[in-house]
KEPA-332760 format. One record per residue: residue number from 0; residue in three letters; x, y, z of N, C-alpha, C in turn. Coordinates in nm, 2 decimals. Each point is the difference from the previous one (the first is absolute). Example, Ala and Ser with C-alpha at 12.3 -4.5 7.8 and 13.67 -1.06 7.14 Angstrom:
{nr->0 | rest->ala | n_u->1.32 | n_v->-0.57 | n_w->0.78 | ca_u->-0.09 | ca_v->0.12 | ca_w->0.00 | c_u->0.09 | c_v->0.12 | c_w->0.00} $
{nr->1 | rest->ser | n_u->-0.04 | n_v->0.11 | n_w->-0.07 | ca_u->0.09 | ca_v->0.11 | ca_w->0.00 | c_u->-0.08 | c_v->0.11 | c_w->0.08} $
END
This chain:
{nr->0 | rest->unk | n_u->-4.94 | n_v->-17.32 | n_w->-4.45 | ca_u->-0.10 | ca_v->-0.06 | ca_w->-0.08 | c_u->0.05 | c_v->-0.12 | c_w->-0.08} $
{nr->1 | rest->unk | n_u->0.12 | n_v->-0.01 | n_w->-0.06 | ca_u->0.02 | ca_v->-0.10 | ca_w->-0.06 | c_u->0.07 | c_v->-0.13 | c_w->0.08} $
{nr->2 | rest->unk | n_u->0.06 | n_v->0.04 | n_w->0.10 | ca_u->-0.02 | ca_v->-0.12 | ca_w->0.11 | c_u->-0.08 | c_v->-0.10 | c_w->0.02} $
{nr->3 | rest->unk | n_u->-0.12 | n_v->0.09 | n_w->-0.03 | ca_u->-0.12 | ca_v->-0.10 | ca_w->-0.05 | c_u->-0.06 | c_v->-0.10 | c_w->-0.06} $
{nr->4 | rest->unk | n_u->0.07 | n_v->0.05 | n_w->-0.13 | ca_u->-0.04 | ca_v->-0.07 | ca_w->-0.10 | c_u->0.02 | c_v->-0.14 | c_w->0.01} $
{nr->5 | rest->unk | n_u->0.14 | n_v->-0.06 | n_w->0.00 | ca_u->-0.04 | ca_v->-0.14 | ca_w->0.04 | c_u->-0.08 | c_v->-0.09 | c_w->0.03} $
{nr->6 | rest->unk | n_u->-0.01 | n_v->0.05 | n_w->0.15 | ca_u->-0.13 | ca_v->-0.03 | ca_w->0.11 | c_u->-0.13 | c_v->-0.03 | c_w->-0.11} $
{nr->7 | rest->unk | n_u->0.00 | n_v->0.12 | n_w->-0.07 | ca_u->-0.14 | ca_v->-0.03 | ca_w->-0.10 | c_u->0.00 | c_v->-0.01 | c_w->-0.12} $
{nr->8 | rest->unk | n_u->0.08 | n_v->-0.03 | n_w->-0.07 | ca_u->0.04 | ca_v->-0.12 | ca_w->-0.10 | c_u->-0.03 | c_v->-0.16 | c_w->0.04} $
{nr->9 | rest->unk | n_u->0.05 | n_v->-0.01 | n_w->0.15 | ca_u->-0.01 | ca_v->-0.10 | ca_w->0.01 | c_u->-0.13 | c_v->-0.05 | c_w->0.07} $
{nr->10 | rest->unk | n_u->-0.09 | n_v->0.07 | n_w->0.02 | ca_u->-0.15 | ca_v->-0.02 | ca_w->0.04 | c_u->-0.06 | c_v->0.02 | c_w->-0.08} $
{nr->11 | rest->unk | n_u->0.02 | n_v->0.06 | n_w->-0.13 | ca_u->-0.07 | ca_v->-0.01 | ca_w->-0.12 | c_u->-0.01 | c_v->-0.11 | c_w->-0.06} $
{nr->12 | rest->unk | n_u->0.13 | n_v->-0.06 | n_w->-0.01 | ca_u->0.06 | ca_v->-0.13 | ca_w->-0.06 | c_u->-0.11 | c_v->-0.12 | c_w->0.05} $
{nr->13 | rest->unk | n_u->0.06 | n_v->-0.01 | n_w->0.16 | ca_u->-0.11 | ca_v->-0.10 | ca_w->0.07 | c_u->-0.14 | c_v->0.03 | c_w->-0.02} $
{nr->14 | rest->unk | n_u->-0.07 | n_v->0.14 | n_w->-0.02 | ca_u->-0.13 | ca_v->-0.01 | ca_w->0.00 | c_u->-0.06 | c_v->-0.05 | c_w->-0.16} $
{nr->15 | rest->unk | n_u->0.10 | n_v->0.04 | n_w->-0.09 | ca_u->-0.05 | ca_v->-0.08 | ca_w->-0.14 | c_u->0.01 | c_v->-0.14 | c_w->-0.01} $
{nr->16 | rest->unk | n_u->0.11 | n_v->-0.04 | n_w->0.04 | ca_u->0.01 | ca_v->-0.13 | ca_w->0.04 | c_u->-0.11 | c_v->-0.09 | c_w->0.06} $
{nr->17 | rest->unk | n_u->0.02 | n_v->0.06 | n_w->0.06 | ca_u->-0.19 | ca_v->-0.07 | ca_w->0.10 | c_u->-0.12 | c_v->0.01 | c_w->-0.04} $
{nr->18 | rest->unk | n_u->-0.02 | n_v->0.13 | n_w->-0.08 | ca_u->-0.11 | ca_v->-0.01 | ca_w->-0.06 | c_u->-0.02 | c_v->-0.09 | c_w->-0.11} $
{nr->19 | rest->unk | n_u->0.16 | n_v->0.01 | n_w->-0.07 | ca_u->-0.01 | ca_v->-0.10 | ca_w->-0.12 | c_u->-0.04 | c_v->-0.12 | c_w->0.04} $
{nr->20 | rest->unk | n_u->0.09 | n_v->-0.07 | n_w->0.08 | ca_u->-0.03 | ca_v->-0.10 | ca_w->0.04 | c_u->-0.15 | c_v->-0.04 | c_w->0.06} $
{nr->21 | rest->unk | n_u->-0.05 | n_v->0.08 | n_w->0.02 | ca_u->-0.16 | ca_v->0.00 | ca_w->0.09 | c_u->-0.07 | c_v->-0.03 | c_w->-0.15} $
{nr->22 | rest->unk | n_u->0.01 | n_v->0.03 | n_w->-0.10 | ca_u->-0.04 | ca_v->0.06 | ca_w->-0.13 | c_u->-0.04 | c_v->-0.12 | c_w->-0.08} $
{nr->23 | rest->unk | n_u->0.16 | n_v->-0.08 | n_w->-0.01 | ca_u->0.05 | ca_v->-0.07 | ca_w->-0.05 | c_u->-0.09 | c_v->-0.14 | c_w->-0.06} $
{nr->24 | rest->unk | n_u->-0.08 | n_v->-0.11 | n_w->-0.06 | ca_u->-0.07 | ca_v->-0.08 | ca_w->0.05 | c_u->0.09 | c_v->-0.11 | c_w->0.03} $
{nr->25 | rest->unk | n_u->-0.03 | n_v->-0.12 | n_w->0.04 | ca_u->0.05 | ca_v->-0.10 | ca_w->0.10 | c_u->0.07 | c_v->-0.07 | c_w->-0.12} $
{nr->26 | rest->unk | n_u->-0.03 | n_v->0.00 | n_w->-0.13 | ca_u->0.07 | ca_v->-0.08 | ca_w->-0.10 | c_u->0.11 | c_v->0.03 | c_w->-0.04} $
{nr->27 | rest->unk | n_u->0.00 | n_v->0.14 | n_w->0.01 | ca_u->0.16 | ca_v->0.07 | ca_w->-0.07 | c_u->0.08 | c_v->0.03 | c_w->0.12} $
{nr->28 | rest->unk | n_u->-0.05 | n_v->-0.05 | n_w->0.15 | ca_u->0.10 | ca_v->0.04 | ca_w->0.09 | c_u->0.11 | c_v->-0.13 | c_w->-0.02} $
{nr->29 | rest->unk | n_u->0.15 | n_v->0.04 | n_w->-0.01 | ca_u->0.10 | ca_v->-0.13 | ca_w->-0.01 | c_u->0.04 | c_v->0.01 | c_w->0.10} $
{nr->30 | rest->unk | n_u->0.07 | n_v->-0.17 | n_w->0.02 | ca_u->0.11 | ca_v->-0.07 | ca_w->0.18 | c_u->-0.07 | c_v->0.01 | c_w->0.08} $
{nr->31 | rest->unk | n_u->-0.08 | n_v->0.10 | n_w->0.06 | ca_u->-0.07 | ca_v->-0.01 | ca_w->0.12 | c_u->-0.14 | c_v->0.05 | c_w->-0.01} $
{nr->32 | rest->unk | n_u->-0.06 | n_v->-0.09 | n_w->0.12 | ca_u->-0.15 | ca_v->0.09 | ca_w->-0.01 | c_u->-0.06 | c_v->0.14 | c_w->0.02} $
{nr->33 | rest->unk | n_u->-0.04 | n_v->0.04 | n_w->-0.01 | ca_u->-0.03 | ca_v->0.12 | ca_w->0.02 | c_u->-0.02 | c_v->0.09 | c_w->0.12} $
{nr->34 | rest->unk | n_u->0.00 | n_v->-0.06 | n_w->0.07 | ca_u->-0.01 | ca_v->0.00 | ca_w->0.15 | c_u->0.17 | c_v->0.05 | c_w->0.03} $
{nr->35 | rest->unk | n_u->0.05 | n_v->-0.10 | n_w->-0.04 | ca_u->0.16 | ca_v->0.02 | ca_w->0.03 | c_u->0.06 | c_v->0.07 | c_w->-0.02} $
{nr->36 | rest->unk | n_u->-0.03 | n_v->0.06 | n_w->-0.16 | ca_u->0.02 | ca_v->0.11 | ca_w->-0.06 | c_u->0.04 | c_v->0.14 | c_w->0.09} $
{nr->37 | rest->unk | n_u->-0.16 | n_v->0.02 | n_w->0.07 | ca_u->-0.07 | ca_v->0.12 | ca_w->0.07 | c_u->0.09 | c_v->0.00 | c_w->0.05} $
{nr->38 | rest->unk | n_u->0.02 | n_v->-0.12 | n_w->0.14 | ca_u->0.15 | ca_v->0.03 | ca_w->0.07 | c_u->0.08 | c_v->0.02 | c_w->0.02} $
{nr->39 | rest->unk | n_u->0.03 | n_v->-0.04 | n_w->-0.09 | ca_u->0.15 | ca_v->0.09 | ca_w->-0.08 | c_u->0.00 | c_v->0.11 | c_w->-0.03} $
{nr->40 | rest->unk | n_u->-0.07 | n_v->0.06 | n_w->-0.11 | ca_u->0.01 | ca_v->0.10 | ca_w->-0.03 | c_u->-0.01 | c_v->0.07 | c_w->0.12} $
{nr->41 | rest->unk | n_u->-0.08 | n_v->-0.03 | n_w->0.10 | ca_u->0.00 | ca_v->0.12 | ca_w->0.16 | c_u->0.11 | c_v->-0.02 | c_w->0.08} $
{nr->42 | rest->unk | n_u->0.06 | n_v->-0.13 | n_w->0.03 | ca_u->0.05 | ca_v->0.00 | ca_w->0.11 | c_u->0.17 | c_v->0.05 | c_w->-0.03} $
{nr->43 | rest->unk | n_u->0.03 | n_v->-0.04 | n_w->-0.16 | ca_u->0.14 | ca_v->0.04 | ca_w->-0.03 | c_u->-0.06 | c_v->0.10 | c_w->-0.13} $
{nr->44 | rest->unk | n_u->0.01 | n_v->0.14 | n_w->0.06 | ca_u->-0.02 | ca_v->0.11 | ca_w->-0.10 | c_u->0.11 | c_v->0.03 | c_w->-0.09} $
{nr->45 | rest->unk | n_u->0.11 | n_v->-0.04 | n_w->0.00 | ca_u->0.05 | ca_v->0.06 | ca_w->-0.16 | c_u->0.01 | c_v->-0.11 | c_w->-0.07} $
{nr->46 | rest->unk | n_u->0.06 | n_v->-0.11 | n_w->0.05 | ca_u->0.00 | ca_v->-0.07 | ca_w->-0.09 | c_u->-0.11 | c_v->-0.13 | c_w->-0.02} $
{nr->47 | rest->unk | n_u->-0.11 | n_v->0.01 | n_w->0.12 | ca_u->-0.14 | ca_v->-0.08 | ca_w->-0.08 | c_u->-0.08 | c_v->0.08 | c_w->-0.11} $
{nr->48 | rest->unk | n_u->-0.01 | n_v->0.08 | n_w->-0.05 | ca_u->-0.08 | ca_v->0.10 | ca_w->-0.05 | c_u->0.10 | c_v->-0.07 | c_w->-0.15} $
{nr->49 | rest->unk | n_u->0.15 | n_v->0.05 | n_w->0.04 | ca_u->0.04 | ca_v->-0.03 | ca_w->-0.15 | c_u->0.02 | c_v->-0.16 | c_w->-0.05} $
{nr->50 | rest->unk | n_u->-0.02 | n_v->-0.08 | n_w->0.11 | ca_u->0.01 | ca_v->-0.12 | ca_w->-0.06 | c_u->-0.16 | c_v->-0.04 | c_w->-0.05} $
{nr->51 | rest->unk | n_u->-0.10 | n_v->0.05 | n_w->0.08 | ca_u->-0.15 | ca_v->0.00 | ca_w->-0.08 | c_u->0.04 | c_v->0.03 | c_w->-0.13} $
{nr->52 | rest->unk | n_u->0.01 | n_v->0.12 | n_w->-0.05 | ca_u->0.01 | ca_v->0.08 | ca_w->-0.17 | c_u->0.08 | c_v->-0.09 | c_w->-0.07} $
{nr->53 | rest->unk | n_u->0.08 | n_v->-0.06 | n_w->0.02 | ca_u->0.06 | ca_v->-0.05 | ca_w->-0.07 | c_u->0.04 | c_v->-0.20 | c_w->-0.02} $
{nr->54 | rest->unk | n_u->-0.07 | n_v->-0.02 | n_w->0.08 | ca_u->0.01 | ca_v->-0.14 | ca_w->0.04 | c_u->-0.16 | c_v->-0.09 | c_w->0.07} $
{nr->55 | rest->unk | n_u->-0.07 | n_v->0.13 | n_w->0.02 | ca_u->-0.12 | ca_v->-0.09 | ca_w->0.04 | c_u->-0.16 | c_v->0.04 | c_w->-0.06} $
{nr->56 | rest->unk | n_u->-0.01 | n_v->-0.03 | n_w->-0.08 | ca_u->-0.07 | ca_v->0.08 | ca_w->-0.14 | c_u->0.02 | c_v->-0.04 | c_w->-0.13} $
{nr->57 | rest->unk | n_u->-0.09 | n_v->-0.08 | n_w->-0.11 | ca_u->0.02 | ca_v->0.00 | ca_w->-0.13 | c_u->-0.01 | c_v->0.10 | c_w->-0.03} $
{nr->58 | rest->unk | n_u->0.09 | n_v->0.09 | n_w->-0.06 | ca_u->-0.02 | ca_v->0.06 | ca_w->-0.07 | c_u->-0.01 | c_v->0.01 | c_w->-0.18} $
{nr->59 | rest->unk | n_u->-0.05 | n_v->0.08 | n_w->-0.06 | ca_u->-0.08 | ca_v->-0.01 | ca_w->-0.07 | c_u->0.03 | c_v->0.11 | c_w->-0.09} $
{nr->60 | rest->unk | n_u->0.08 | n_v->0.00 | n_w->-0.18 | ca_u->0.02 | ca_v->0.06 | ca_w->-0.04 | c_u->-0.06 | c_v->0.11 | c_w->-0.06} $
{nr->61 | rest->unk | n_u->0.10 | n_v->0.17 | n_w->0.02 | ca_u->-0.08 | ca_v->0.14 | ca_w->0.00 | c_u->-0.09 | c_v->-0.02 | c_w->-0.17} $
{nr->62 | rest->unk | n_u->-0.06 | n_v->0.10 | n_w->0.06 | ca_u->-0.07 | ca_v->0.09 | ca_w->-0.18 | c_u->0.11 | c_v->-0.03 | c_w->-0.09} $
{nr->63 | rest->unk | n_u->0.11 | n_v->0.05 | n_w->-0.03 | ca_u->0.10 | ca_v->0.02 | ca_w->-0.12 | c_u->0.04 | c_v->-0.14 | c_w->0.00} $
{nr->64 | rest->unk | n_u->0.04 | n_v->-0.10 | n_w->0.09 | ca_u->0.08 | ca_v->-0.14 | ca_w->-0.02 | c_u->-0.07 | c_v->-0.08 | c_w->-0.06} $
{nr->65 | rest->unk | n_u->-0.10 | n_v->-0.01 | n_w->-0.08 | ca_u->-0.08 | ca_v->-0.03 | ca_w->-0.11 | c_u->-0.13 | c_v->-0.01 | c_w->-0.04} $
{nr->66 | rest->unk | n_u->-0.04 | n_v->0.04 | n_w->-0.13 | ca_u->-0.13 | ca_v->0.05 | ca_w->-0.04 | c_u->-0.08 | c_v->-0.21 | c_w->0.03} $
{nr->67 | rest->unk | n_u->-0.07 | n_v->0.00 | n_w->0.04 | ca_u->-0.06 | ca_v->-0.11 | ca_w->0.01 | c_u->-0.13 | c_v->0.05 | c_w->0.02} $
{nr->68 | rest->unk | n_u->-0.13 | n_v->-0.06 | n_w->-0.02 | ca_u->-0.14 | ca_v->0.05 | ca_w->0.00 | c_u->-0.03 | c_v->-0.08 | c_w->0.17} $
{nr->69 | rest->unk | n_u->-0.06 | n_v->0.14 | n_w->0.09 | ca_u->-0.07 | ca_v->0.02 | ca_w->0.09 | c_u->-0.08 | c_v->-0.18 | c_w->0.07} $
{nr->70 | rest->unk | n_u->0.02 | n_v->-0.05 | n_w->0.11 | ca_u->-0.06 | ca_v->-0.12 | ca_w->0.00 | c_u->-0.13 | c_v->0.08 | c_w->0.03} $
{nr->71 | rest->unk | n_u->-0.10 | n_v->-0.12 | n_w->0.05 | ca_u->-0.13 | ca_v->0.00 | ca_w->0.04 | c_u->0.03 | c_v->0.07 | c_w->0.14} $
{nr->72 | rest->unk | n_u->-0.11 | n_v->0.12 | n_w->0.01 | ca_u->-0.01 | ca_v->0.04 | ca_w->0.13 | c_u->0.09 | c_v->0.12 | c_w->0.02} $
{nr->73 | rest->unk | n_u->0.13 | n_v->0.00 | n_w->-0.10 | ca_u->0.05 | ca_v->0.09 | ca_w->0.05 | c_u->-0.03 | c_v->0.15 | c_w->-0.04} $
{nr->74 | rest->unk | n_u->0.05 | n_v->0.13 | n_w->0.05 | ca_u->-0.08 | ca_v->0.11 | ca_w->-0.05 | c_u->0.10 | c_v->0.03 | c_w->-0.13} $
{nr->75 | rest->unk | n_u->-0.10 | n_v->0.07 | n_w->-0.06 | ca_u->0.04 | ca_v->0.00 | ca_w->-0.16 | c_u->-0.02 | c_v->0.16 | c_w->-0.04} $
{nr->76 | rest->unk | n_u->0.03 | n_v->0.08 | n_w->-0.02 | ca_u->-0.03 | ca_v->0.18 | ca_w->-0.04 | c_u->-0.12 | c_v->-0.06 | c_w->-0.07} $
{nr->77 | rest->unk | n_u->-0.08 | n_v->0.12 | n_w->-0.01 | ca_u->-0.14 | ca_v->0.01 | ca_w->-0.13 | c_u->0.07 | c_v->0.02 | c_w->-0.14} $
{nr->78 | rest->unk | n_u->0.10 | n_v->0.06 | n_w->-0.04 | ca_u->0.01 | ca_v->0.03 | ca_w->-0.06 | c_u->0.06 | c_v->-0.17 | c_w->-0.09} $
{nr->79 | rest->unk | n_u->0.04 | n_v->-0.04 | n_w->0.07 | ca_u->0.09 | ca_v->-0.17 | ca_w->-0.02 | c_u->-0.12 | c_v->-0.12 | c_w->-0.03} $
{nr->80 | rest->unk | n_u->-0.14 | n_v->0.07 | n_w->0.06 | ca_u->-0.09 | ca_v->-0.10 | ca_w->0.06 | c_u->-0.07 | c_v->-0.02 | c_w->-0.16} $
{nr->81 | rest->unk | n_u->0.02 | n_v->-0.13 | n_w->-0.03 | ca_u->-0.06 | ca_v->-0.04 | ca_w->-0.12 | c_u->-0.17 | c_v->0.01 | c_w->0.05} $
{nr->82 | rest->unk | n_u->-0.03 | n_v->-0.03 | n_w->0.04 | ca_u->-0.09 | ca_v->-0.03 | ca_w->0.13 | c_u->-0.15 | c_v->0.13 | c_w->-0.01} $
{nr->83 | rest->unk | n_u->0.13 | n_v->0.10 | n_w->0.04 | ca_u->-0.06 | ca_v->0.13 | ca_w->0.03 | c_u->-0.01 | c_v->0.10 | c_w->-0.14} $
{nr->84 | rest->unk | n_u->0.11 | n_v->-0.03 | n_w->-0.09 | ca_u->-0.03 | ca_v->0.04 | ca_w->-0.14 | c_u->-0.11 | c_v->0.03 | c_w->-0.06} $
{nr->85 | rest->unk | n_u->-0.02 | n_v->-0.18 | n_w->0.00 | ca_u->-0.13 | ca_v->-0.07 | ca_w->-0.06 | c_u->-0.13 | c_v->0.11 | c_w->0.06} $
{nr->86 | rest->unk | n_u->0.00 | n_v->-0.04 | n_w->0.11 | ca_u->-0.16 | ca_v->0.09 | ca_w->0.06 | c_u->0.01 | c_v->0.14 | c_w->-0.01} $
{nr->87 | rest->unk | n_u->0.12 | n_v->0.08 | n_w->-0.03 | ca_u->0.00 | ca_v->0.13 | ca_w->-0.05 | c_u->-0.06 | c_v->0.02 | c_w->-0.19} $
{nr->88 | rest->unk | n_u->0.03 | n_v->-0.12 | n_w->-0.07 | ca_u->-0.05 | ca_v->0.01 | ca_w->-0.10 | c_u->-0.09 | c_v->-0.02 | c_w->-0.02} $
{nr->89 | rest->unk | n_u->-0.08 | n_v->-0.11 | n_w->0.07 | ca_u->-0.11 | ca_v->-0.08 | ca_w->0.00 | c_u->-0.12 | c_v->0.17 | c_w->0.06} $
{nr->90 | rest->unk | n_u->0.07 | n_v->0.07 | n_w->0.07 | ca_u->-0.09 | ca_v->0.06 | ca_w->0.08 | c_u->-0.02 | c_v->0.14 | c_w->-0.11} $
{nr->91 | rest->unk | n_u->0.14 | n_v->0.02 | n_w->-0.06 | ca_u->-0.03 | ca_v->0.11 | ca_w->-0.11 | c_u->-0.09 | c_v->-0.05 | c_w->-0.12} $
{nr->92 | rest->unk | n_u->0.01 | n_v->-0.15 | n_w->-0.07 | ca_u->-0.09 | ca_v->-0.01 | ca_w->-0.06 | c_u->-0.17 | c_v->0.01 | c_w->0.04} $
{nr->93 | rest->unk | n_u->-0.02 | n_v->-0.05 | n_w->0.14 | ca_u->-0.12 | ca_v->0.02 | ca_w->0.07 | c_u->-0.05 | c_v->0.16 | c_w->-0.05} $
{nr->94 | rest->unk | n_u->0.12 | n_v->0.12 | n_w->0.01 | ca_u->-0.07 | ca_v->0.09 | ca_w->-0.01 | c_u->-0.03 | c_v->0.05 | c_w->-0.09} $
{nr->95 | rest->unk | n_u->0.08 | n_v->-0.05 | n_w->-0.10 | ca_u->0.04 | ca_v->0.09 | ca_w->-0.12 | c_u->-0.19 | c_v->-0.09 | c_w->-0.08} $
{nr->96 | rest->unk | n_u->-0.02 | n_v->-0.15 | n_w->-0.05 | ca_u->-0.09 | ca_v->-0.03 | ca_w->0.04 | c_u->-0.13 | c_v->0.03 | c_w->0.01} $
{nr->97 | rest->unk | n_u->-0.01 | n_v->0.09 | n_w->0.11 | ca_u->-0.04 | ca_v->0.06 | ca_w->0.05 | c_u->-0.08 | c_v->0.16 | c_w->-0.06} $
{nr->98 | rest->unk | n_u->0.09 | n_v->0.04 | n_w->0.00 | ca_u->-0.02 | ca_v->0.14 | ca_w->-0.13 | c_u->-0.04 | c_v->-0.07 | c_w->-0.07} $
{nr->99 | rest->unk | n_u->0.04 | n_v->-0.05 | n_w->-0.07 | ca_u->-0.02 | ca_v->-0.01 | ca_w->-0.19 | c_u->-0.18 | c_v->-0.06 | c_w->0.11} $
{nr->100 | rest->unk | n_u->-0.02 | n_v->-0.07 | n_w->0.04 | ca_u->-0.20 | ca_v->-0.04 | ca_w->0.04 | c_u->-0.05 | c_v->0.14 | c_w->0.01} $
{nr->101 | rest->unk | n_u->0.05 | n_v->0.10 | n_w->0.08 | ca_u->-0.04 | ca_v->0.18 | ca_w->0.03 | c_u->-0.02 | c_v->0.01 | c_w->-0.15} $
{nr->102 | rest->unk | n_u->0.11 | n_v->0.01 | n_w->-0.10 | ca_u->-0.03 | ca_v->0.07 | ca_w->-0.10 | c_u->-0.11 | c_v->-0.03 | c_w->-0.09} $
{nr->103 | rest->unk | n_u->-0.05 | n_v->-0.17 | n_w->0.00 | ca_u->-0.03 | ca_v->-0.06 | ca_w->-0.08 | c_u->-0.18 | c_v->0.10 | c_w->0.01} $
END
């Protein structure tokens, strides 16, 4: 069984690779087109897959590499969501509101 494992490390590798790259949009792909990319990553499986990850892709710094506020568009937790706050409060005052007209 573990003879194996290589074999499928290294078809794992290629298959993220390609999806990434499938994924990717056309602006953050770097050196080559995208198209070119593909090729590579299929036709030389160990080392197109790793030169994709590491060389053909902006990447883009994690959660922890710094607190900076969320651009436009991107997804944001509820809990983060200034956004979604607001209409949680907006929506409790609606009800609360609400009662006190019942009681009146």
């Amino acid at each position: 069984m573990l003879r194996y494992l290589p074999f499928l490390l290294i078809i794992a590798l290629t298959i993220y690779a390609f999806i990434d790259c499938l994924n990717t949009p056309e602006e953050e792909v770097k050196h080559l087109p995208k198209v070119v990319w593909v090729l590579i990553i299929l036709l030389f499986s160990i080392v197109g897959p790793v030169v994709w990850l590491f060389a053909g892709k902006k990447r883009v710094p994690g959660a922890g590499a710094g607190r900076s506020r969320p651009r436009r568009g991107q997804w944001v937790a509820p809990d983060d969501n200034p956004e979604f706050l607001k209409s949680l409060r907006e929506e409790r005052d609606d009800k609360e509101s609400g009662k006190e007209k019942d009681k009146d």
